[in-house]
N, C-alpha and C positions, 0 to 999 in steps of 0.2 A: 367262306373265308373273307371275301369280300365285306359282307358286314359286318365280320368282326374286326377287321384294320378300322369302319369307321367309325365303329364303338370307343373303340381306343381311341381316333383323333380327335371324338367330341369328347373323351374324357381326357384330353390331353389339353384340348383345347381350354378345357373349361377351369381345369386347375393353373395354367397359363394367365389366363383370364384374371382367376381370382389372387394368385399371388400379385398381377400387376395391380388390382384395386386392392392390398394387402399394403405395399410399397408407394401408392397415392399418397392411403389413410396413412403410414407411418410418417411418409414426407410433410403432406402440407396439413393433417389435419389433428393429427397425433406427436408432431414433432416437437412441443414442448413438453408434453406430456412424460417420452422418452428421454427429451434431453435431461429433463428433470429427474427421472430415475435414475438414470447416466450420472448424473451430478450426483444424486445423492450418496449413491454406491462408494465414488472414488473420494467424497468427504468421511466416510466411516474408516476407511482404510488408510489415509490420511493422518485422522486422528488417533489410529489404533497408533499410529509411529509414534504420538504425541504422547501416548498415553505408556507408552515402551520406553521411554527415554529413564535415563536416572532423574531422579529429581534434584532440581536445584541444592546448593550447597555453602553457606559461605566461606573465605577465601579471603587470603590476605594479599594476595596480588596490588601491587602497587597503582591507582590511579585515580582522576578524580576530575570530572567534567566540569568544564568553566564556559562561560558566555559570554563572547566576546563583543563590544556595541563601539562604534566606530560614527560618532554623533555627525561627524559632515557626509559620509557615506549617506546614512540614515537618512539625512534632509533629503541627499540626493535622489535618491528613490522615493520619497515620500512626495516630493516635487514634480519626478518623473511621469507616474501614475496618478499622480492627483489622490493621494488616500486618504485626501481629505473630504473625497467626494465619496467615498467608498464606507466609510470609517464614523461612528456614533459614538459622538462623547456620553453617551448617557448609555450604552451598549453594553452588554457583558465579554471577555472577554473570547466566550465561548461565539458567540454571534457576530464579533468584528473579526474573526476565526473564519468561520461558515460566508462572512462575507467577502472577504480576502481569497479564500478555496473556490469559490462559486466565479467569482471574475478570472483567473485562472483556468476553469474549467471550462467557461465559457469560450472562452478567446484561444484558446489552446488546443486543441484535441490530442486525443493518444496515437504517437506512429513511430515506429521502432526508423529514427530518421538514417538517410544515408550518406549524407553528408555529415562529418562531426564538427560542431562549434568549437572555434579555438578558444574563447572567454564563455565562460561559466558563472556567468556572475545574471542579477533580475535584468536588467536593462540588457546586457547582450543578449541574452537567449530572448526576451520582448522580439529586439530588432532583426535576431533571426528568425523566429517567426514570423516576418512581415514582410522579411528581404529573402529568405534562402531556401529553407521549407517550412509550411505551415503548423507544422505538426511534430513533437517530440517525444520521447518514452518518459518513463516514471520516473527517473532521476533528474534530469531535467527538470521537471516540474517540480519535483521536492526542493532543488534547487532554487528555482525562483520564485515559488511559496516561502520556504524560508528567509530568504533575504527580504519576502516584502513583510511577512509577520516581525521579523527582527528588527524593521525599520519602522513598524509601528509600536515597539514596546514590547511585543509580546513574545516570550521566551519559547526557545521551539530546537529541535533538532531534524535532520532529515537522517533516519534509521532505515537500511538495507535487510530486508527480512527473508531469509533464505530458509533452504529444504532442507530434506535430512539427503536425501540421494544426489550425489559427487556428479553425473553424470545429465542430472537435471541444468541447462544452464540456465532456464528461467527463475530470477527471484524477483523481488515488488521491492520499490522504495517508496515510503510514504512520508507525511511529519505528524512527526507528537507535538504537542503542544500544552505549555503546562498553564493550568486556569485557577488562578491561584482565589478566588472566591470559593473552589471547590477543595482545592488542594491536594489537585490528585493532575495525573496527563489523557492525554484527548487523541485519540490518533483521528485523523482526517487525510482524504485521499482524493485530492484534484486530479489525478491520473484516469484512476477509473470512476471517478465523481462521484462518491461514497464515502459516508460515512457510518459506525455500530456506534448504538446504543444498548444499553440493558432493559426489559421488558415497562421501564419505571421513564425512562429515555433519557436516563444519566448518561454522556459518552463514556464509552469505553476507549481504556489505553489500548496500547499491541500485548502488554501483561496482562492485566485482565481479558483479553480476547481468548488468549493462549489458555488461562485457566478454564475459561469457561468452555473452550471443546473438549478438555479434557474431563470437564464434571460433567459433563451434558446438558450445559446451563443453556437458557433460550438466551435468544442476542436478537436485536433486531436491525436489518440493514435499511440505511435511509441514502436516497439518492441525492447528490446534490441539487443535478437538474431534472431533467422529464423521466431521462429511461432508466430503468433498473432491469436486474436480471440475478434475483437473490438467490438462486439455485448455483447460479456458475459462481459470485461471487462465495458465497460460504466454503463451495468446493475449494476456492485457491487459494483460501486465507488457509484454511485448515495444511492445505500443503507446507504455505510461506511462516510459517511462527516455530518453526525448528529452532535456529539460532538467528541472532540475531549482531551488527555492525552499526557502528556509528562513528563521529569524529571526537577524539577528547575533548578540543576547543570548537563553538562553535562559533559561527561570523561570515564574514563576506568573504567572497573567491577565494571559498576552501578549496575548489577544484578548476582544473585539470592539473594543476601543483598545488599539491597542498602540504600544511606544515604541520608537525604535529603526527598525535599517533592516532590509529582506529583501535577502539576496546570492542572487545566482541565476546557476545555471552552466550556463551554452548551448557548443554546438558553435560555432566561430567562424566567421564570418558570420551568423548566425543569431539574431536581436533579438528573440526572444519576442515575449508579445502579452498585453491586457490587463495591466500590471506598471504600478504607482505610479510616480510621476517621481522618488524617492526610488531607488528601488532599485538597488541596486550588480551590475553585470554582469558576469562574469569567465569564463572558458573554460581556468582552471588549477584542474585538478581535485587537484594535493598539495594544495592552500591550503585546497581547499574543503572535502575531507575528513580535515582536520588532525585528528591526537588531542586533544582536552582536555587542557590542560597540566596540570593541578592533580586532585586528587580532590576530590569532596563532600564537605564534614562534614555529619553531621545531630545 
């Protein structure tokens, strides 16, 4: 009897054993390998919702996006930052883009902050960065990317990109940016330092992104700075391109009061959640991602 209790504890012991070198290899030496399945997994399932939704429609819904340039603001920030140390006259606008994004990302980091800025404008969110906390979330940042690309000329919106699930209260704010050599918009992401391109390394908009999970099209993620992590990002885009939020007018210290309404483009039947009784709802995506008719002067 005896030897069999320690039959059993060396086979107790030994499957003990091996699950904990099981739980090593999964932690430290397997761990991307997994997170990467992980990831994969909840991007398929993601895009099945993408791919469930109605499809776009158009719509006579009343509205029509303007860009608002505000020439002594514009100095002002342009003065502030120095964009003239930042910024190539001989540059495409896609690259004074990527350089504008990159200085942001740099100086900035992402942190869901806990303290709230009362001014929302480049220069305050800058100086609370420097004075209050180091670090802000995605809106924020779209916020002070915007007003510096706006003060440089360059036409842009900051768009709120939400889920299909009510109950989610994570969504991503980025900016589009329209690159008119191209004649098409550029979404870029100083938040989480990324930017897609198509296999060819044309940027892609947040439209085009949206179609391509749903065709199965390859994309390719490019990091602004050193780190990338293309597995998590694919996964959260695929969640965040449900519907989508923006301002009709855009311009300087749109927020924490803003004037004007949000137009927001849902799949049809599909009535978003938390949205102002204001807001204009449309499911005609030419209207929504119309070119800016005019350029910026600064």
């Amino acid at each position: 009897m005896k030897k069999t209790f320690k039959i059993i504890g060396i086979v107790l012991a030994s499957l003990a054993g091996l699950l904990l070198i099981a739980i090593l290899l999964a932690r430290f030496v397997f761990r991307d390998q997994l997170a990467g399945i992980l990831n994969d997994e909840l991007k398929e399932q993601r895009v099945e919702l993408l791919r469930k939704a109605a499809p776009y429609a158009a719509d006579t819904v009343q509205f029509g996006f303007a860009y608002k340039q505000d020439t002594v603001r514009a100095r002002e920030i342009r003065d502030y930052f120095r964009l003239d140390t930042l910024l190539r006259g001989d540059a495409t606008t896609w690259e004074n883009t990527l350089a504008l994004a990159k200085f942001v990302a740099r100086n900035i980091p992402h942190a869901n902050q806990k303290i709230q800025p009362e001014k929302r404008n480049a220069i305050a969110l800058w100086e609370y960065s420097r004075s209050v906390e180091p670090a802000f979330n995605c809106r924020l940042h779209s916020i002070t990317l915007h007003e510096m690309l706006l003060a440089s000329g360059i036409a842009n919106r900051f768009v709120t990109c939400l889920p299909a699930d009510s109950l989610d209260n994570d969504c991503h704010v980025v900016n589009i940016v329209w690159l008119p050599e191209r004649q098409k918009w550029a979404m870029v992401d100083s938040d989480m330092q990324a930017f897609i391109t198509d296999p060819a390394g044309t940027p892609l908009s947040l439209e085009e992104m949206r179609r391509c999970y749903i065709a199965g099209e390859p994309m390719q993620i490019h990091p602004l700075l050193d780190e990338e992590n293309d597995d998590y990002y694919a996964a959260y885009w695929a969640k965040n391109l449900y519907w989508f939020a923006c301002w009709e007018q855009t311009g300087y210290d749109k927020e924490p009061k803003s004037e004007g309404r949000m137009i927001v483009l849902l799949p049809p039947g599909f009535d978003g959640f938390q949205l102002d009784s204001s807001a204009v709802r449309t499911s005609d995506p030419t209207r929504f991602w119309a070119a800016p008719e005019c350029a910026l002067d600064i």
